[in-house]
C-alpha beads as a LAMMPS data file, in Angstrom:
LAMMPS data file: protein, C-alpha beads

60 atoms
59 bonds

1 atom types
1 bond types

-500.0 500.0 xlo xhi
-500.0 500.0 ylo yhi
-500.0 500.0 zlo zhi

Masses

1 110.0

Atoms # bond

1 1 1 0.000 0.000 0.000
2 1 1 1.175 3.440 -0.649
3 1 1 2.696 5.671 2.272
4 1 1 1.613 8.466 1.359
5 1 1 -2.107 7.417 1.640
6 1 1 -4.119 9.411 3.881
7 1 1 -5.306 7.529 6.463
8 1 1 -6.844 9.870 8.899
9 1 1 -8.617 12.626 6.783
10 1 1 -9.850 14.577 9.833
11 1 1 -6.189 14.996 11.131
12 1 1 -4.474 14.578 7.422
13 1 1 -2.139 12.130 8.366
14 1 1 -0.854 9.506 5.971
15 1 1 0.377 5.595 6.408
16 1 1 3.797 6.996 6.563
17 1 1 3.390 9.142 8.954
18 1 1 1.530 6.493 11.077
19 1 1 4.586 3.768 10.278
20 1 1 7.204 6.063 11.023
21 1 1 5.015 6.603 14.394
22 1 1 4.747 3.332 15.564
23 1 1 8.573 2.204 14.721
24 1 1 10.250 5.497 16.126
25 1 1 7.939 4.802 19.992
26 1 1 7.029 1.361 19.601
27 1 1 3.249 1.884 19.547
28 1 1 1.291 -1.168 20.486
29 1 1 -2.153 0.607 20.145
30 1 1 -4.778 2.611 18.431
31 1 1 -4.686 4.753 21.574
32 1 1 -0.797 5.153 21.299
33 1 1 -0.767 6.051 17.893
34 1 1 -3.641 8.520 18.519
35 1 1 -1.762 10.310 21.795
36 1 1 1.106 10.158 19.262
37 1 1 0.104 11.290 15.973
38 1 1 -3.818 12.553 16.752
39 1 1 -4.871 10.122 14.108
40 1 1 -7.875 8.588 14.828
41 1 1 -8.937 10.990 17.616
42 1 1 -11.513 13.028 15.874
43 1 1 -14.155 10.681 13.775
44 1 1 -12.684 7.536 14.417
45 1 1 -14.023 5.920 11.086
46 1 1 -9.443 4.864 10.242
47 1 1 -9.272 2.936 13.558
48 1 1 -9.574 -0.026 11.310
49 1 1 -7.131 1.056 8.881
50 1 1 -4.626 2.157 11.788
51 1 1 -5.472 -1.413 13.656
52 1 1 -4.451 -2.980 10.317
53 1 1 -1.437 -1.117 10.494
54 1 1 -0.217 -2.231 13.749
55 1 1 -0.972 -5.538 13.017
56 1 1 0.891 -5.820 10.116
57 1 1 4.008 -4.115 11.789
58 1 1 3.862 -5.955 14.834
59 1 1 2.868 -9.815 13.885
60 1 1 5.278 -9.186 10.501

Bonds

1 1 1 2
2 1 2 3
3 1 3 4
4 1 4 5
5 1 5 6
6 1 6 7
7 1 7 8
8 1 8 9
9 1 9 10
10 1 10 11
11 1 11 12
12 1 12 13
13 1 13 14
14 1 14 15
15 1 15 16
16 1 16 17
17 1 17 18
18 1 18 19
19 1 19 20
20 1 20 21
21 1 21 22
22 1 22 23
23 1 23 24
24 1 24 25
25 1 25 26
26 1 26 27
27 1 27 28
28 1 28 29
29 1 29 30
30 1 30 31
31 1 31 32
32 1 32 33
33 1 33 34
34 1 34 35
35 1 35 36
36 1 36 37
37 1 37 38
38 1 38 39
39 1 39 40
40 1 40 41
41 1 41 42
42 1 42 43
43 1 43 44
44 1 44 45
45 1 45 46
46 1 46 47
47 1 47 48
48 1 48 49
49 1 49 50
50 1 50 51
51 1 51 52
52 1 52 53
53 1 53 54
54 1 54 55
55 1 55 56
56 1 56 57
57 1 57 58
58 1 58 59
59 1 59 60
């Protein structure tokens, strides 16, 4: 999938910017990614996506 997807469109914040999130803190959660990036703190309709995200980062 591309990077520079947006994957929270209230907060404008792309898969990057999520990735780069969770490897640089070693986030473990939807709620750590949101305290550190805001993304999914607003609407919450790219939990999934973010969930997928973390998933595929941490059980890869």
């Amino acid at each position: 999938m591309d990077n520079n997807k947006t994957i929270c469109n209230c907060m404008d914040i792309t898969r990057g910017e999520i990735i780069d999130a969770i490897k640089a803190k070693n986030l473990k959660t939807i709620d750590d990614v949101g305290e550190a990036t805001e993304a999914g703190t607003v609407c919450g309709s790219c939990q999934d996506d973010i969930q997928e995200i973390l998933d595929e980062l941490n059980l890869g």
